[in-house]
C-alpha positions as semicolon CSV with decimal commas, in nm:
position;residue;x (nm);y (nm);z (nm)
1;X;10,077;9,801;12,482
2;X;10,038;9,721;12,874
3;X;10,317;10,016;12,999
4;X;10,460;9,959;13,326
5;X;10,456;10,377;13,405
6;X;10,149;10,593;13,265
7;X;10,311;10,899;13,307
8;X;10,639;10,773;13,101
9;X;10,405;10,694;12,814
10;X;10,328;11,071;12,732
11;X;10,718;11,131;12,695
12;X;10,850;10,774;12,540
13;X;10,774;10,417;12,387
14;X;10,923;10,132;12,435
15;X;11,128;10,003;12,127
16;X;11,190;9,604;12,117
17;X;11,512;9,547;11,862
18;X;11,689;9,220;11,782
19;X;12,091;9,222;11,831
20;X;12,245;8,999;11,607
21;X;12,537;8,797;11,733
22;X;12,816;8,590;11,633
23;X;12,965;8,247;11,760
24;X;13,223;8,031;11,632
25;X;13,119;7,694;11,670
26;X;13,353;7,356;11,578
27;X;13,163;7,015;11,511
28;X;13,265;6,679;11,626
29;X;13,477;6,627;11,234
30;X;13,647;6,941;11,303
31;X;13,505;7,163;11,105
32;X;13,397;7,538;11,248
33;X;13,097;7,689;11,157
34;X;12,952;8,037;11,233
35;X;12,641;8,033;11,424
36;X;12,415;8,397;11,440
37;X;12,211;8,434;11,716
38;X;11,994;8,730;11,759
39;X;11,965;8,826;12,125
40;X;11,641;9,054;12,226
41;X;11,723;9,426;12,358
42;X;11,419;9,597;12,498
43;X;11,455;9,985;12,571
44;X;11,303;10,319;12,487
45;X;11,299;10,578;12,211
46;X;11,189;10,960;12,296
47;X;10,823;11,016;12,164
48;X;10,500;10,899;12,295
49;X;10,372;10,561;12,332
50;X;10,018;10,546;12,129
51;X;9,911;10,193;12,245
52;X;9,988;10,246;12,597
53;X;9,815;10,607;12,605
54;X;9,542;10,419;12,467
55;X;9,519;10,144;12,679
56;X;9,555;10,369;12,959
57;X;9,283;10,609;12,876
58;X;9,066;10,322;12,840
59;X;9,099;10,129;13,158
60;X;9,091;10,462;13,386
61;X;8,770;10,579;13,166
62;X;8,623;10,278;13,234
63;X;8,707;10,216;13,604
64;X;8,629;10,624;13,612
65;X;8,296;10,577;13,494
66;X;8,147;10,306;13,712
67;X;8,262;10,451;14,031
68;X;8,109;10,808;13,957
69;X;8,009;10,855;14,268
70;X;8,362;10,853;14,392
71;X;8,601;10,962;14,132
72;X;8,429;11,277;14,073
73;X;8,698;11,466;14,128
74;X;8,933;11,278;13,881
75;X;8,647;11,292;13,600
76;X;8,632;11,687;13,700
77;X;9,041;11,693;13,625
78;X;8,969;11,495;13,305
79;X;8,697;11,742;13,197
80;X;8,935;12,036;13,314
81;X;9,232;11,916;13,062
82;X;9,003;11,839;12,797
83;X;8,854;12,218;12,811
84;X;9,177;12,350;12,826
85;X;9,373;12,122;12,515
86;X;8,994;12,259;12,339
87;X;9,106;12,579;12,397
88;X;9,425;12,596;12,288
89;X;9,360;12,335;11,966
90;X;9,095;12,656;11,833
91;X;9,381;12,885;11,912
92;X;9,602;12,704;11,715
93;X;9,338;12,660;11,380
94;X;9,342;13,015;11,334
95;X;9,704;13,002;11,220
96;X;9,600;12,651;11,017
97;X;9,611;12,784;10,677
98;X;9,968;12,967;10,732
99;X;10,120;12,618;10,879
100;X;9,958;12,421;10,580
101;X;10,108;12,611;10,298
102;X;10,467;12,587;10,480
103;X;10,392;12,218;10,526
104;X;10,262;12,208;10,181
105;X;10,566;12,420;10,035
106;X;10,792;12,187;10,223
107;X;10,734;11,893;10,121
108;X;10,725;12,014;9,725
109;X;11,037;12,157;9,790
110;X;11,202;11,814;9,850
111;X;11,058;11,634;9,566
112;X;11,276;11,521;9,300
113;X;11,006;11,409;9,094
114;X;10,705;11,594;9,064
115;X;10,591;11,368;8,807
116;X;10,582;11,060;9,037
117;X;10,441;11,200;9,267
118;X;10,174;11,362;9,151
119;X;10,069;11,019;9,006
120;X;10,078;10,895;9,395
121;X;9,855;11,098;9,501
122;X;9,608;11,040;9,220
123;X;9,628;10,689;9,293
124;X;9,597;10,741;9,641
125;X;9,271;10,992;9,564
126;X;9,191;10,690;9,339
127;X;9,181;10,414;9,624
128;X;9,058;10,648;9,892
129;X;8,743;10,670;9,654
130;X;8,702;10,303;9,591
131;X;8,712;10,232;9,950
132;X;8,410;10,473;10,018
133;X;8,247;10,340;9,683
134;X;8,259;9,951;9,832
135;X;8,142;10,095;10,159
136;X;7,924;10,311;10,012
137;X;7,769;10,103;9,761
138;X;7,848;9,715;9,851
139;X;7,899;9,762;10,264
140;X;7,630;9,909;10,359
141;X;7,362;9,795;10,111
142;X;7,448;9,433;10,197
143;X;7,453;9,495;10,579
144;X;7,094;9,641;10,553
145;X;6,993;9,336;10,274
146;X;7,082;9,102;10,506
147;X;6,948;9,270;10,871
148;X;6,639;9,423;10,716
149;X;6,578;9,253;10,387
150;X;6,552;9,543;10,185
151;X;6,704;9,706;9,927
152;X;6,879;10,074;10,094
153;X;6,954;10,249;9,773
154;X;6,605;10,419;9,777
155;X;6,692;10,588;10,079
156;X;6,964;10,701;9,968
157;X;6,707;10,977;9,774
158;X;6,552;11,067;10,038
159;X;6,884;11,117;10,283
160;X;7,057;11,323;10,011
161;X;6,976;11,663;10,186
162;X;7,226;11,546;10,489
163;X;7,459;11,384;10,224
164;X;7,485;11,716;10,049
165;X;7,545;11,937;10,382
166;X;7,825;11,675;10,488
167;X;7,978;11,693;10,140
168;X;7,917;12,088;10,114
169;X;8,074;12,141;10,521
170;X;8,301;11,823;10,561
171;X;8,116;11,811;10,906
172;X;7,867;11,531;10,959
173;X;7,802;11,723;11,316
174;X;7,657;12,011;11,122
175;X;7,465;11,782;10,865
176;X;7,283;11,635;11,225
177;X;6,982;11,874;11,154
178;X;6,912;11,762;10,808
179;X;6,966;11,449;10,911
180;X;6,688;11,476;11,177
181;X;6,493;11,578;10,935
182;X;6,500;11,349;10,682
183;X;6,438;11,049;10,904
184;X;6,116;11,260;11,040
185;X;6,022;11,274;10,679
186;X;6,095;10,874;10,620
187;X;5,864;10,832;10,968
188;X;6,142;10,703;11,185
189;X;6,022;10,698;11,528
190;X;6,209;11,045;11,654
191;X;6,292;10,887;11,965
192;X;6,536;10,666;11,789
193;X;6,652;10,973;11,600
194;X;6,768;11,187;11,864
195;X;6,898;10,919;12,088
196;X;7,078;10,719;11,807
197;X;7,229;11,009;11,545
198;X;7,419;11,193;11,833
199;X;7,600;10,881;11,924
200;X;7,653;10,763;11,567
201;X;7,846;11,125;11,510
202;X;8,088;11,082;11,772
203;X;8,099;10,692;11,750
204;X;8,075;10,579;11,405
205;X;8,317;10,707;11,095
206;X;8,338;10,397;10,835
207;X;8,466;10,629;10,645
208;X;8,731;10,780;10,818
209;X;8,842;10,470;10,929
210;X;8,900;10,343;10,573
211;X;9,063;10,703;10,457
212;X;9,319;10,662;10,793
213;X;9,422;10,342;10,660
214;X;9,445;10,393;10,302
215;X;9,679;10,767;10,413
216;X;9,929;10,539;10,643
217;X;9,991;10,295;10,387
218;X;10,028;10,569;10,100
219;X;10,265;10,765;10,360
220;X;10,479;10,432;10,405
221;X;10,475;10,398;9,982
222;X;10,608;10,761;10,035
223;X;10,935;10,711;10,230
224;X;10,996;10,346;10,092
225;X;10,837;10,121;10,406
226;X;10,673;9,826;10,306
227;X;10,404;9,664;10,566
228;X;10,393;9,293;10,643
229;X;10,048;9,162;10,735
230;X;10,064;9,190;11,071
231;X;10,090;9,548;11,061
232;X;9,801;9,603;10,830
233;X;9,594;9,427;11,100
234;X;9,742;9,623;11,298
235;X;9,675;9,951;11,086
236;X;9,293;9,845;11,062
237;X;9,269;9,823;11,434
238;X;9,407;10,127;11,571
239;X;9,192;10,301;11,286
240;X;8,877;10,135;11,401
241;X;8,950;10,259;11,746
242;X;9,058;10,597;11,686
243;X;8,752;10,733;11,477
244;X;8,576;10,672;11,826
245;X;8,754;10,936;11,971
246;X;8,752;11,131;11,634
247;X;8,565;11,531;11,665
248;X;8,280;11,563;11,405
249;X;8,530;11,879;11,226
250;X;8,681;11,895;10,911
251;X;9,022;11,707;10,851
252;X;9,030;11,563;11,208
253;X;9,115;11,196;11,071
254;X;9,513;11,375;10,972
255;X;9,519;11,404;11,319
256;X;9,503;11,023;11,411
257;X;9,691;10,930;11,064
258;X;9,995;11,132;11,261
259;X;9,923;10,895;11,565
260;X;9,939;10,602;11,360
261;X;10,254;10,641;11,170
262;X;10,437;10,729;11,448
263;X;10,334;10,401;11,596
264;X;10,489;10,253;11,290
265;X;10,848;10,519;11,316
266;X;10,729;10,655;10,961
267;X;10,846;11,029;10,905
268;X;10,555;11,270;10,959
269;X;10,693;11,463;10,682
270;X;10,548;11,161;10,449
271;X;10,195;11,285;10,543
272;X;10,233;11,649;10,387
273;X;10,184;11,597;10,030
274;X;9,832;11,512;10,131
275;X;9,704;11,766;10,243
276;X;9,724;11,843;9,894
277;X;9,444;11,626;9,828
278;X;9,280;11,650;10,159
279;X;8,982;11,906;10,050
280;X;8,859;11,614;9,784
281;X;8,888;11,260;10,031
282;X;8,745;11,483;10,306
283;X;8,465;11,539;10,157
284;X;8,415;11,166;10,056
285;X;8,459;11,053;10,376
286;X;8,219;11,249;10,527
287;X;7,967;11,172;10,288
288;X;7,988;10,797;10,382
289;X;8,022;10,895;10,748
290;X;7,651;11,021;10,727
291;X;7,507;10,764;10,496
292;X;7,624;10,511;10,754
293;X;7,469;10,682;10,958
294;X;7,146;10,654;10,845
295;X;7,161;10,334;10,776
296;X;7,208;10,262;11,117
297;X;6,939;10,508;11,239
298;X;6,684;10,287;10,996
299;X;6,831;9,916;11,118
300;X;6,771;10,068;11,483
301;X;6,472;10,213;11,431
302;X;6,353;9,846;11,244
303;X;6,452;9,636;11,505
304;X;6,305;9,864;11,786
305;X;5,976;9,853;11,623
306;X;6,002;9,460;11,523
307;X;6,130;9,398;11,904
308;X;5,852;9,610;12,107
309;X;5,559;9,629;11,875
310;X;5,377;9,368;11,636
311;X;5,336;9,532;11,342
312;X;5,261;9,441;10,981
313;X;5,526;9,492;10,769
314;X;5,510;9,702;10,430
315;X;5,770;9,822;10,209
316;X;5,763;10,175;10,141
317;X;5,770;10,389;9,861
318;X;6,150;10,505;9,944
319;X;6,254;10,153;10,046
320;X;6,204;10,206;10,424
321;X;6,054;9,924;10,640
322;X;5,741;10,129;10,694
323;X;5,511;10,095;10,967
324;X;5,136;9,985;10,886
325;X;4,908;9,916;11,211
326;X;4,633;9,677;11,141
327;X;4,304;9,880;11,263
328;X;4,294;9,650;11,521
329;X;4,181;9,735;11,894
330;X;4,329;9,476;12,121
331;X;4,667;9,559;11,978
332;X;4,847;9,775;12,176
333;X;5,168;9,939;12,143
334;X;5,477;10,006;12,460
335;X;5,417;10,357;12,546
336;X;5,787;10,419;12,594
337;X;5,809;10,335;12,205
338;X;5,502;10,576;12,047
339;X;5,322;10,468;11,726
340;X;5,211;10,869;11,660
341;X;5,306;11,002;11,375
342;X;5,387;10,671;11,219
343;X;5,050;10,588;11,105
344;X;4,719;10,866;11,119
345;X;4,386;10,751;11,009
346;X;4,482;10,407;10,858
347;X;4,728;10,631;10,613
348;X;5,097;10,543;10,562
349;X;5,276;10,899;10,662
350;X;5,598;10,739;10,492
351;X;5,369;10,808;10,181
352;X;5,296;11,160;10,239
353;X;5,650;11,251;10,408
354;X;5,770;11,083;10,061
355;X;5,583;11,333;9,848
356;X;5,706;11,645;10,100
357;X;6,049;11,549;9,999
358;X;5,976;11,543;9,597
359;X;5,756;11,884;9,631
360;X;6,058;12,004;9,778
């Protein structure tokens, strides 16, 4: 995880395997007995090392990025790289569909039973879409129950234009307008809105972290490997940290799936057959993606408003903590945190943004 050469973790990984070894032993009665000892061997196995590269990025980003001033030039290489692996990954997408149907017409070709496993990948569309329904549905509802004591699913209704763009594109990047939008509509202070909903694209993917783990673990089922606790931990914590890093495109959480189970020494051939399936669970992902997004947008935009202005509290028609000022001259409100366009003339705009969204 720590590697002792950063350059030696883009080429190979580090491989810890236990020796076992024999020794004939005789007690004090004189009888022998066979004692197996298993001896540590530590070496290295060609193929990148994912932790380290990880842990490595992270340290020099951070170091990198509180000493601007002076690593400009390393941040400018950075930048430099990054532009040019951009370049060549949209050079490489044009010949996606060509390399899909030979991975796809691969792995068919090596099934022996079509049968089972066509009924693995239904199961695994079958889990992938219970793990977005619980976030969907139990997650996320209870998160904003408990934070902002009110019930979410009324929002839901009045997000579904971004919900419908992500589940249309598979890119919650391009359902950002709508999603501007609809929290205008809701009255969500548009400050929060366009500081918050960038950072929640590149930053927050519940959903592809829950389809990343649910794919390794089917790919393991695939090829026979069975996980032991520790590496489901394991598996939930390199997800959680790779959606971070994770584009706001179509089918980029394959690409950190193929990180993880190479972590793990699991064939990438086991991930094939799901691309099969990969046009349905992207699409489900997404969807969550952006409703988690909005959630957050609301909880943000709640505690801003509870934190910088005393307000009165009302719930609104669409289940949003609206914002009702008292008509009340000696309260005043933090400048950097405008009340306009929350309330106009003693009238709830939630109200009237509410009945935009149902003329519409």
């Amino acid at each position: 995880m720590v590697p002792d050469n950063i350059l030696k973790t883009l080429l190979f990984s580090t491989v810890t395997t236990y020796v076992p070894t024999t020794s004939n032993a005789t007690e004090n009665n004189g009888t022998s007995t066979t004692n197996v000892i298993f001896y540590r061997d530590v070496g290295v196995k060609s193929g990148p090392n994912i932790l380290g590269i990880l842990v490595s990025s992270l340290v020099l980003g951070l170091i990198a990025g509180s000493r601007a001033e002076k690593t400009g030039p390393f941040i400018a290489l950075a930048e430099a790289v990054t532009e040019v692996m951009t370049v060549l990954i949209e050079k490489t997408v044009k010949l996606l569909p060509i390399a899909m149907i030979s991975l796809i017409a691969s792995a068919v070709a090596r099934i022996s039973s079509l049968e089972h496993s066509l009924l693995a990948l239904a199961l695994f569309v079958a889990s992938s879409a219970a793990c977005m329904a619980i976030l969907a549905f139990i997650v996320l509802p209870l998160f904003f129950l408990v934070c902002v004591r009110r019930n979410v699913f009324r929002v839901y209704a009045a997000v579904s234009a971004p919900l419908l763009t992500a589940f249309s594109l598979t890119s919650s990047l391009i359902a950002l307008p709508d999603l501007f939008k609809a929290c205008d509509r809701l009255g969500v202070n548009p400050q929060v809105v366009r500081t918050i909903a960038p950072f929640l694209t590149s930053f927050n993917a519940n959903g592809s972290a829950a389809f990343i783990a649910a794919a390794a673990c089917c790919a393991a089922q695939f090829v026979g490997y069975s996980f032991n606790v520790g590496q489901l931990i394991a598996i939930g914590f390199l997800a959680g940290l790779n959606v971070m890093a994770l584009p706001a495109v179509p089918s980029a959480s394959l690409i950190t799936v193929f990180l993880i189970v190479r972590v793990f020494s699991i064939p990438e051939s086991a991930i094939s057959l799901l691309f099969v399936v990969e046009f349905i669970v992207d699409r489900l992902r997404t969807t969550v993606n952006v409703l988690s997004h909005a959630t957050c947008i609301l909880f943000v935009h709640y505690r801003c408003a509870k934190t910088k202005l005393g307000i009165d509290e009302e719930f609104g028609p669409v289940g949003v903590r609206t914002l009702s000022f008292a008509n009340d001259a000696s309260q005043d409100s933090d400048p950097q945190f405008p009340t306009d366009g929350l309330v106009k003339n003693g009238e709830n705009v939630l109200t009237t943004a509410t009945q935009g969204i149902s003329d519409s």
